[in-house]
Backbone as XML, in Angstrom:
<?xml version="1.0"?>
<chain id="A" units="angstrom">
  <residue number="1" name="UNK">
    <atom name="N" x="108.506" y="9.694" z="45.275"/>
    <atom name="CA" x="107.667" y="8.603" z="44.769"/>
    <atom name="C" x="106.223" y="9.061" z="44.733"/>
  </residue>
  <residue number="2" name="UNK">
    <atom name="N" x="105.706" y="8.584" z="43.927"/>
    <atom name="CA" x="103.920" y="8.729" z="43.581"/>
    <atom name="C" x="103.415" y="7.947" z="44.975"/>
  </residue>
  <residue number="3" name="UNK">
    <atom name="N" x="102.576" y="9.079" z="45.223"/>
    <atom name="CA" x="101.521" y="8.358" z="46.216"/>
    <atom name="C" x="100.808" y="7.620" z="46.220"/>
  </residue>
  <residue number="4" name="UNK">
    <atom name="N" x="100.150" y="7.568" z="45.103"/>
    <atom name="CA" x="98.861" y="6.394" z="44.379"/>
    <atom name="C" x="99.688" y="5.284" z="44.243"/>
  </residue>
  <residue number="5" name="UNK">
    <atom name="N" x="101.442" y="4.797" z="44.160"/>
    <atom name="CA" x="101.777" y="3.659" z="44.264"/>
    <atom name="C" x="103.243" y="3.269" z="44.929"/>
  </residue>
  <residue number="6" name="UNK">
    <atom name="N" x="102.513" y="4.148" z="46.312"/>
    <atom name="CA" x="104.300" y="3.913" z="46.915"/>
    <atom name="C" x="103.634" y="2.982" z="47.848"/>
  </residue>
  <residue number="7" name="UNK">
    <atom name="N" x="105.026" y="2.156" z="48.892"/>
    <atom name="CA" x="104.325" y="1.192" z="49.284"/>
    <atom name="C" x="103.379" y="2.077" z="50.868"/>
  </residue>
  <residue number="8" name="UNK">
    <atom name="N" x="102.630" y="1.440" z="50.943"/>
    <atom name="CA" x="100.947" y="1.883" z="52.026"/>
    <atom name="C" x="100.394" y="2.636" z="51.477"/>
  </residue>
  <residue number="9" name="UNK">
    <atom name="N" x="100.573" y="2.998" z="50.295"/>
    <atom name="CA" x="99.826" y="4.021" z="49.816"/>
    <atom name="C" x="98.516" y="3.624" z="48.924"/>
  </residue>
  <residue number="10" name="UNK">
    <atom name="N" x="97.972" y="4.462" z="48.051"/>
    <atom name="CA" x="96.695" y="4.814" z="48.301"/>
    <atom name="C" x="96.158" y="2.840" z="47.252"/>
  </residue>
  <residue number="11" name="UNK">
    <atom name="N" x="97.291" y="2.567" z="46.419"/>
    <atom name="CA" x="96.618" y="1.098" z="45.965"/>
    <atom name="C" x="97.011" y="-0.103" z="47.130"/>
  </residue>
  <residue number="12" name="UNK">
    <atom name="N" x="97.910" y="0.269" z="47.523"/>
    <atom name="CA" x="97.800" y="-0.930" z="48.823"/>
    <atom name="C" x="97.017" y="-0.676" z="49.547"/>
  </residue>
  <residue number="13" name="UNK">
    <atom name="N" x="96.149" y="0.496" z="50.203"/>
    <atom name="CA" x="95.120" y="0.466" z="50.981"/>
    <atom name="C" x="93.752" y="0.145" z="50.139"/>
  </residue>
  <residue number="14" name="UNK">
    <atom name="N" x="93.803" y="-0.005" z="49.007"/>
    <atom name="CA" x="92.534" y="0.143" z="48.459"/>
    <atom name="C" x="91.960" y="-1.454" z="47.750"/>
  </residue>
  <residue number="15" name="UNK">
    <atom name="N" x="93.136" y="-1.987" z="46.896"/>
    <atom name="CA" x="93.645" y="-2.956" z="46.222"/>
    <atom name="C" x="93.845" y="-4.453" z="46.905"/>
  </residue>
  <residue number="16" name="UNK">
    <atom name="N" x="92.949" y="-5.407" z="46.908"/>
    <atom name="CA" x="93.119" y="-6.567" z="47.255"/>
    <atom name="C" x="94.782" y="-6.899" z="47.068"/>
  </residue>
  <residue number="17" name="UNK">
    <atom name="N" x="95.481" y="-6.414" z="45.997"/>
    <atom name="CA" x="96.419" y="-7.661" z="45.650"/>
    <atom name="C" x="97.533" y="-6.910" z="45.729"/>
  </residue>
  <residue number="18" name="UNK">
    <atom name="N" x="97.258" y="-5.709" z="46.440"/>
    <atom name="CA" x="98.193" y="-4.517" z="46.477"/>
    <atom name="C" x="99.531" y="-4.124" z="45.258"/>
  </residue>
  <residue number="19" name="UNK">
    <atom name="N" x="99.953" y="-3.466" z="45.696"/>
    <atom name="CA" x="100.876" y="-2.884" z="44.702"/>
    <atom name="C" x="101.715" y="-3.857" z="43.717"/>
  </residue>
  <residue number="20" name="UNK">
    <atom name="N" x="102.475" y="-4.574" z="44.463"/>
    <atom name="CA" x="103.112" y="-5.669" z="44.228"/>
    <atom name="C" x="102.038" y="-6.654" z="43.094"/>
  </residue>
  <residue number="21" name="UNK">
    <atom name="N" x="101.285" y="-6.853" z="43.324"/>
    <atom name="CA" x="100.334" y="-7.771" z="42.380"/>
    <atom name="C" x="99.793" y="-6.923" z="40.915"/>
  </residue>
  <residue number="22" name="UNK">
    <atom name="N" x="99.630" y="-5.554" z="40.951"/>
    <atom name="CA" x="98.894" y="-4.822" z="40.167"/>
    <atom name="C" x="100.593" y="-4.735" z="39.109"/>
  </residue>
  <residue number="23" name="UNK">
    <atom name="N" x="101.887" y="-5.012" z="40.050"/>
    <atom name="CA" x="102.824" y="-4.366" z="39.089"/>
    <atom name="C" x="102.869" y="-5.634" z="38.510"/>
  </residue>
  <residue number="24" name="UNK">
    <atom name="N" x="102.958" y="-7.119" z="38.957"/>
    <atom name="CA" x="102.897" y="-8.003" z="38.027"/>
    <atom name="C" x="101.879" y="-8.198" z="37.008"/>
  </residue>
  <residue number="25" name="UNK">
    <atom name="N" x="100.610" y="-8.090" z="37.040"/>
    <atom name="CA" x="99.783" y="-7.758" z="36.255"/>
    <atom name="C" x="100.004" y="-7.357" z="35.016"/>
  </residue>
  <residue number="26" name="UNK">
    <atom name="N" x="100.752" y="-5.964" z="35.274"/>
    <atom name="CA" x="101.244" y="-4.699" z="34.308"/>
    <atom name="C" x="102.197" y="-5.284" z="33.530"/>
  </residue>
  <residue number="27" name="UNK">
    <atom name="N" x="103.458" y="-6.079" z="34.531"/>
    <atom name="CA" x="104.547" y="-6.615" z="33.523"/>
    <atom name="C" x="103.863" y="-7.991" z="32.992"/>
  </residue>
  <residue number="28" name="UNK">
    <atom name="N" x="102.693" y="-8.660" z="33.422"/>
    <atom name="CA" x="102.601" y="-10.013" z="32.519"/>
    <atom name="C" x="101.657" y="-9.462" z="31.075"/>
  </residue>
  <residue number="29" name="UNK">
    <atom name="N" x="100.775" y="-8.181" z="31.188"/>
    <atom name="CA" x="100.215" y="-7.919" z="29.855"/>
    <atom name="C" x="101.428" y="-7.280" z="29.230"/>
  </residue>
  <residue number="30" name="UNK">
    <atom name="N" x="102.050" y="-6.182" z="29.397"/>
    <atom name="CA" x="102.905" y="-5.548" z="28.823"/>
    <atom name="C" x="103.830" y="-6.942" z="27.975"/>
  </residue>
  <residue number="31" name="UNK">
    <atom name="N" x="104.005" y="-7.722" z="28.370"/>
    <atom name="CA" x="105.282" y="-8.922" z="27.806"/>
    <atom name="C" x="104.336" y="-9.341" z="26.711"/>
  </residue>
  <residue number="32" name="UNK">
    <atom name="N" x="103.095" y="-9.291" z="26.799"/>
    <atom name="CA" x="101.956" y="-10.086" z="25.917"/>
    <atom name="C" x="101.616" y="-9.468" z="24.729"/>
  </residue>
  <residue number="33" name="UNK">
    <atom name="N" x="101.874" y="-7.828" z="25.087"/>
    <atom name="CA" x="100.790" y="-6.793" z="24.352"/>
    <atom name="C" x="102.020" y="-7.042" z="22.912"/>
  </residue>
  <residue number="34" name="UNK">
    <atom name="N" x="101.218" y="-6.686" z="21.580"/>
    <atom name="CA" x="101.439" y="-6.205" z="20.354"/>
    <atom name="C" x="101.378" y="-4.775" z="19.960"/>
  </residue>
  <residue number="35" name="UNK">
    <atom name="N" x="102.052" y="-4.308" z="19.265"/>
    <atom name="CA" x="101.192" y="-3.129" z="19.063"/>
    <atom name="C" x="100.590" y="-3.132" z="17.661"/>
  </residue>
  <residue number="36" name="UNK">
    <atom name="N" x="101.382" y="-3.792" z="16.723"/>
    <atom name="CA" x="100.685" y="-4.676" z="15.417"/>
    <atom name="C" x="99.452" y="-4.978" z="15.682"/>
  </residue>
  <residue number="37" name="UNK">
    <atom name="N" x="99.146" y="-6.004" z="16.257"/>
    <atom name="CA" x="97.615" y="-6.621" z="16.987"/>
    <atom name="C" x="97.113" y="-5.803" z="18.071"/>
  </residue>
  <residue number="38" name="UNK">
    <atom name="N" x="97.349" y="-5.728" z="19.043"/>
    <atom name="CA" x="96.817" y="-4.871" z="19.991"/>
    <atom name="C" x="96.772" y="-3.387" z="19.888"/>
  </residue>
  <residue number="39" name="UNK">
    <atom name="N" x="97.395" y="-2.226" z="19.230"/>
    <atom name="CA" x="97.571" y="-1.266" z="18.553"/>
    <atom name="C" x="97.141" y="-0.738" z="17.633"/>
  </residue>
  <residue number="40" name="UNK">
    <atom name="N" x="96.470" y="-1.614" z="17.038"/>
    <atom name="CA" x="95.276" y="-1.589" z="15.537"/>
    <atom name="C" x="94.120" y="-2.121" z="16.094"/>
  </residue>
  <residue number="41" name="UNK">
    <atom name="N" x="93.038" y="-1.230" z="16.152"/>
    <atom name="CA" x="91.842" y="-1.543" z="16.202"/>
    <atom name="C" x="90.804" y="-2.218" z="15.276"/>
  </residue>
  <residue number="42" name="UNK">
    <atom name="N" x="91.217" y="-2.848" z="14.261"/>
    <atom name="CA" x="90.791" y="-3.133" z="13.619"/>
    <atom name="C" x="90.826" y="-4.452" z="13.746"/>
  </residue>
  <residue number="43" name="UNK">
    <atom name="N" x="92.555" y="-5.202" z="14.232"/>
    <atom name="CA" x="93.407" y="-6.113" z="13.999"/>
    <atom name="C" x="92.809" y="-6.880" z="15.364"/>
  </residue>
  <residue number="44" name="UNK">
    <atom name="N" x="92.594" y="-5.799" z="16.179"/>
    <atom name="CA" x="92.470" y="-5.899" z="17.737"/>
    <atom name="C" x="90.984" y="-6.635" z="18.125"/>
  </residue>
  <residue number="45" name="UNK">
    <atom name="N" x="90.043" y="-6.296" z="17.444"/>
    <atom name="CA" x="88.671" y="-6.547" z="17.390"/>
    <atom name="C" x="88.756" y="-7.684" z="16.794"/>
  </residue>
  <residue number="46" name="UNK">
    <atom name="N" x="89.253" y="-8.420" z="15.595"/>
    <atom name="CA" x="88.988" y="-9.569" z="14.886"/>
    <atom name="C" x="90.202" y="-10.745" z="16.016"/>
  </residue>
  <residue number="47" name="UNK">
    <atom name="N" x="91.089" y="-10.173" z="16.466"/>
    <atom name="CA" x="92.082" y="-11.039" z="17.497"/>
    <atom name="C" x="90.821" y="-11.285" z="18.588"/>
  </residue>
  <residue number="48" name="UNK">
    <atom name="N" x="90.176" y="-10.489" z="19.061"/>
    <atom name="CA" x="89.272" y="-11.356" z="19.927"/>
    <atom name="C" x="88.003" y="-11.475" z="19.752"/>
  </residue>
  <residue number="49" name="UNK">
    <atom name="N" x="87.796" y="-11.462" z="18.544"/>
    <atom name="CA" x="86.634" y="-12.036" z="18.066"/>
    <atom name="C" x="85.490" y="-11.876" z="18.392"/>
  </residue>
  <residue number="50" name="UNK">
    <atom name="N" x="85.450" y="-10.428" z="18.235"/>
    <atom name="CA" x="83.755" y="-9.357" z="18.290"/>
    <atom name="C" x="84.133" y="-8.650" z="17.224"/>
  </residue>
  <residue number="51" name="UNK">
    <atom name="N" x="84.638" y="-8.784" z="16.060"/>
    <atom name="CA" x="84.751" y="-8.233" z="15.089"/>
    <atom name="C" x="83.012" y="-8.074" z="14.008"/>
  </residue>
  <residue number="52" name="UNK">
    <atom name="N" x="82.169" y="-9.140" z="14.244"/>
    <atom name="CA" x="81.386" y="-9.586" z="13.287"/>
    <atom name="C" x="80.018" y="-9.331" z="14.520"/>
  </residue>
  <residue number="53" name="UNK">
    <atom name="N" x="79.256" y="-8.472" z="13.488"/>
    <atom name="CA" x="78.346" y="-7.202" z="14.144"/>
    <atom name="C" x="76.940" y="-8.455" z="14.111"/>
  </residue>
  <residue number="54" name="UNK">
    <atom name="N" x="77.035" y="-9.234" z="13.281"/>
    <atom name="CA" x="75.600" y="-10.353" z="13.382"/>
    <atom name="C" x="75.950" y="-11.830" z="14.237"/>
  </residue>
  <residue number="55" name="UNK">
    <atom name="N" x="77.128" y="-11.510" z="14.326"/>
    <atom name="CA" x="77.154" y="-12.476" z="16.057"/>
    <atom name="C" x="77.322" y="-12.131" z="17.558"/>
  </residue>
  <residue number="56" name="UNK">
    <atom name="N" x="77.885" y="-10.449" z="17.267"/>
    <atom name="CA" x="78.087" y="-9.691" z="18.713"/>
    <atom name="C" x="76.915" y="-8.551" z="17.941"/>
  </residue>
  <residue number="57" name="UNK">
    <atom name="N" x="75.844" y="-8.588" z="17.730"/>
    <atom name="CA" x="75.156" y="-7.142" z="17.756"/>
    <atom name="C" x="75.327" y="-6.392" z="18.967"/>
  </residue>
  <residue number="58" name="UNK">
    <atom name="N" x="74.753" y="-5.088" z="18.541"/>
    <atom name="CA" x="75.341" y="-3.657" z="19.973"/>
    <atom name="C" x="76.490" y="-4.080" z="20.812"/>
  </residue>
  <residue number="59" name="UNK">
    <atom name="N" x="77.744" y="-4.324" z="20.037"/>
    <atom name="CA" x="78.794" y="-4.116" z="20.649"/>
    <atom name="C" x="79.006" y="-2.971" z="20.280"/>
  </residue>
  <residue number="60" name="UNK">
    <atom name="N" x="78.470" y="-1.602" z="21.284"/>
    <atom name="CA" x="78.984" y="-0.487" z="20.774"/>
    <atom name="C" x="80.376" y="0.296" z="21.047"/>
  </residue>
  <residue number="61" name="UNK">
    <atom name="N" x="81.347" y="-0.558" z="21.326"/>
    <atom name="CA" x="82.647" y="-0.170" z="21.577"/>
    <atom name="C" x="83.172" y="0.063" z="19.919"/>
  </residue>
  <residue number="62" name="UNK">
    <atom name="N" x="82.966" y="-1.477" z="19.458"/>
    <atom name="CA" x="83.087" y="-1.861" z="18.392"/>
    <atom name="C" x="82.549" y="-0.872" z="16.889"/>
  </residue>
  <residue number="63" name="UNK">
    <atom name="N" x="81.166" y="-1.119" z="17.327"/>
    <atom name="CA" x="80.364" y="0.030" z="16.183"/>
    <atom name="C" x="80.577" y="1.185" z="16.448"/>
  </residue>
  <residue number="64" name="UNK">
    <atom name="N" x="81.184" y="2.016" z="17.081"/>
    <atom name="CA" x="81.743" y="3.577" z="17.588"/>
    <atom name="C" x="82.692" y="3.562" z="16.838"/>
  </residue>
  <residue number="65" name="UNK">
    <atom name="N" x="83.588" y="2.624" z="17.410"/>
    <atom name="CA" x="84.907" y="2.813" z="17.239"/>
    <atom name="C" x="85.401" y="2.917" z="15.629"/>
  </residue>
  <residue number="66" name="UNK">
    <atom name="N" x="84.744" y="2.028" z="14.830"/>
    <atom name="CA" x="85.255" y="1.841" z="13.788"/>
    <atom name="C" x="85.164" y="3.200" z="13.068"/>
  </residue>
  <residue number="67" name="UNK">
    <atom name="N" x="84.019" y="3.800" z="12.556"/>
    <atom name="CA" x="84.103" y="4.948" z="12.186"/>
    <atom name="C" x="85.336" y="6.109" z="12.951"/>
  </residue>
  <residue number="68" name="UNK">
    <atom name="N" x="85.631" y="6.080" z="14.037"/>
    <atom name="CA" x="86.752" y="6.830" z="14.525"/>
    <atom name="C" x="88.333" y="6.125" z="14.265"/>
  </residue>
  <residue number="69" name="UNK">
    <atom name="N" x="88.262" y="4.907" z="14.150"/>
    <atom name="CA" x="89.610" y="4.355" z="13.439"/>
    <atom name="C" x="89.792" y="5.005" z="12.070"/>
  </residue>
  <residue number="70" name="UNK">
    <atom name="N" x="88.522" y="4.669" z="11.235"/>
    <atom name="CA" x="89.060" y="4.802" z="9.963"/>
    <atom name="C" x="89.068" y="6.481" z="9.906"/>
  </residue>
  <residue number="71" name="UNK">
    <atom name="N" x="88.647" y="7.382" z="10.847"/>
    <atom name="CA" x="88.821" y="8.867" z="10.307"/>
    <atom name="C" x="89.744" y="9.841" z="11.624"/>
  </residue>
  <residue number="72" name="UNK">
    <atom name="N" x="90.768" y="8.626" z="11.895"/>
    <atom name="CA" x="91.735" y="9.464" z="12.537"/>
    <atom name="C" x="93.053" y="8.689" z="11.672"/>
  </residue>
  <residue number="73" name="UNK">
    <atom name="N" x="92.918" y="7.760" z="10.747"/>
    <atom name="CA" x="93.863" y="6.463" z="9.993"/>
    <atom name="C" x="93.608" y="7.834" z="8.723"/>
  </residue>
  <residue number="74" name="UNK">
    <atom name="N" x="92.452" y="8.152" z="8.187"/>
    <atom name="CA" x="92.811" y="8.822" z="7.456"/>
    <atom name="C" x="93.472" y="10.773" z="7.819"/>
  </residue>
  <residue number="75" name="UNK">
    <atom name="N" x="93.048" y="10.983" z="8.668"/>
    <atom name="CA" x="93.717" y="11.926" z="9.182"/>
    <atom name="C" x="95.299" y="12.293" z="9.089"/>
  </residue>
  <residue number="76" name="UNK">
    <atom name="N" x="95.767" y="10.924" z="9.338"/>
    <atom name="CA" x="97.049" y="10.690" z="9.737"/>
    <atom name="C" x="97.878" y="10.662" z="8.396"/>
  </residue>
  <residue number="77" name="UNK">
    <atom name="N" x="96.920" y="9.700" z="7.446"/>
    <atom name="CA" x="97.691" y="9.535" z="6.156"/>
    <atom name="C" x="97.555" y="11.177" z="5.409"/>
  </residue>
  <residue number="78" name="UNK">
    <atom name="N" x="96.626" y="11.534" z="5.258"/>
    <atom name="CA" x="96.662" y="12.852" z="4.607"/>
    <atom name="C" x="97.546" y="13.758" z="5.583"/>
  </residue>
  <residue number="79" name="UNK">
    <atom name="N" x="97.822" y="13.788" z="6.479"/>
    <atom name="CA" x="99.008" y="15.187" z="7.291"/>
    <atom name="C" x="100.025" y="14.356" z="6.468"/>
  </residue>
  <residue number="80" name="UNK">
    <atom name="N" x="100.478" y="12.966" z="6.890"/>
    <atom name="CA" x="101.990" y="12.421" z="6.376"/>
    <atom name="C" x="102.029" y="12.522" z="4.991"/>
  </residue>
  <residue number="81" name="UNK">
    <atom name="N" x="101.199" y="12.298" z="4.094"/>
    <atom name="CA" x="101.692" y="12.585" z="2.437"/>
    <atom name="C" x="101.567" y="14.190" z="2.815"/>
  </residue>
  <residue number="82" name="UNK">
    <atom name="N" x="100.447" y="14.784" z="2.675"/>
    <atom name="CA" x="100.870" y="16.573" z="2.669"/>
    <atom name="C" x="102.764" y="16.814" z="2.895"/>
  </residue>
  <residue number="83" name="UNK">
    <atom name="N" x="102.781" y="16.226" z="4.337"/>
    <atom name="CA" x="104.212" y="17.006" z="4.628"/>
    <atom name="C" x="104.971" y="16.154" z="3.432"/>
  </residue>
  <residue number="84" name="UNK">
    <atom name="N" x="105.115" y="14.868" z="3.756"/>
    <atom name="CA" x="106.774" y="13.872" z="3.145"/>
    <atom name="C" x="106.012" y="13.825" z="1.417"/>
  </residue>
  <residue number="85" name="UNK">
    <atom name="N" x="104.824" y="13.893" z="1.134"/>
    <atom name="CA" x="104.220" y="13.594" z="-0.480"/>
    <atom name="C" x="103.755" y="12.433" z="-0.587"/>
  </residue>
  <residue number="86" name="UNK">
    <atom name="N" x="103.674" y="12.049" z="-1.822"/>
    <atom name="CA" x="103.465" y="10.545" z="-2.138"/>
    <atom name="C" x="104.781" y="10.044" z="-1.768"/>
  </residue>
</chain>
């Protein structure tokens, strides 16, 4: 077993809600998560609504990010047509 989450180990000594709490945590987002919505950064930003740069100015998660969505989205599409084509 992993040390960082066996039981006394390093999140039960560290972790208010210890192990047991951090794994429910994990299984109540995991049941929640999308990967449609939550998986698309694009989809992901307008779902919680910091999408719009003149009501959240310097959200720079947001203003970073987008330029790296759209040039790893195109990355992806140009390797997949190269190999499979149009």
């Amino acid at each position: 077993m992993c040390a960082l989450i066996e039981p006394g180990g390093f999140v039960d000594r560290t972790m208010r809600m210890g192990r047991t709490g951090m794994f429910n945590i994990i299984e109540d987002r995991y049941a929640k998560w999308s990967l449609q919505e939550d998986g698309n950064f694009v989809k992901n930003m307008k779902k919680r609504g910091v999408d719009n740069p003149k009501l959240l100015p310097n959200y720079h998660y947001r203003d970073d990010g987008r330029p790296l969505w759209r040039a790893i989205e195109e990355y992806v599409r140009t390797a997949i047509t190269g190999y499979y084509g149009q």
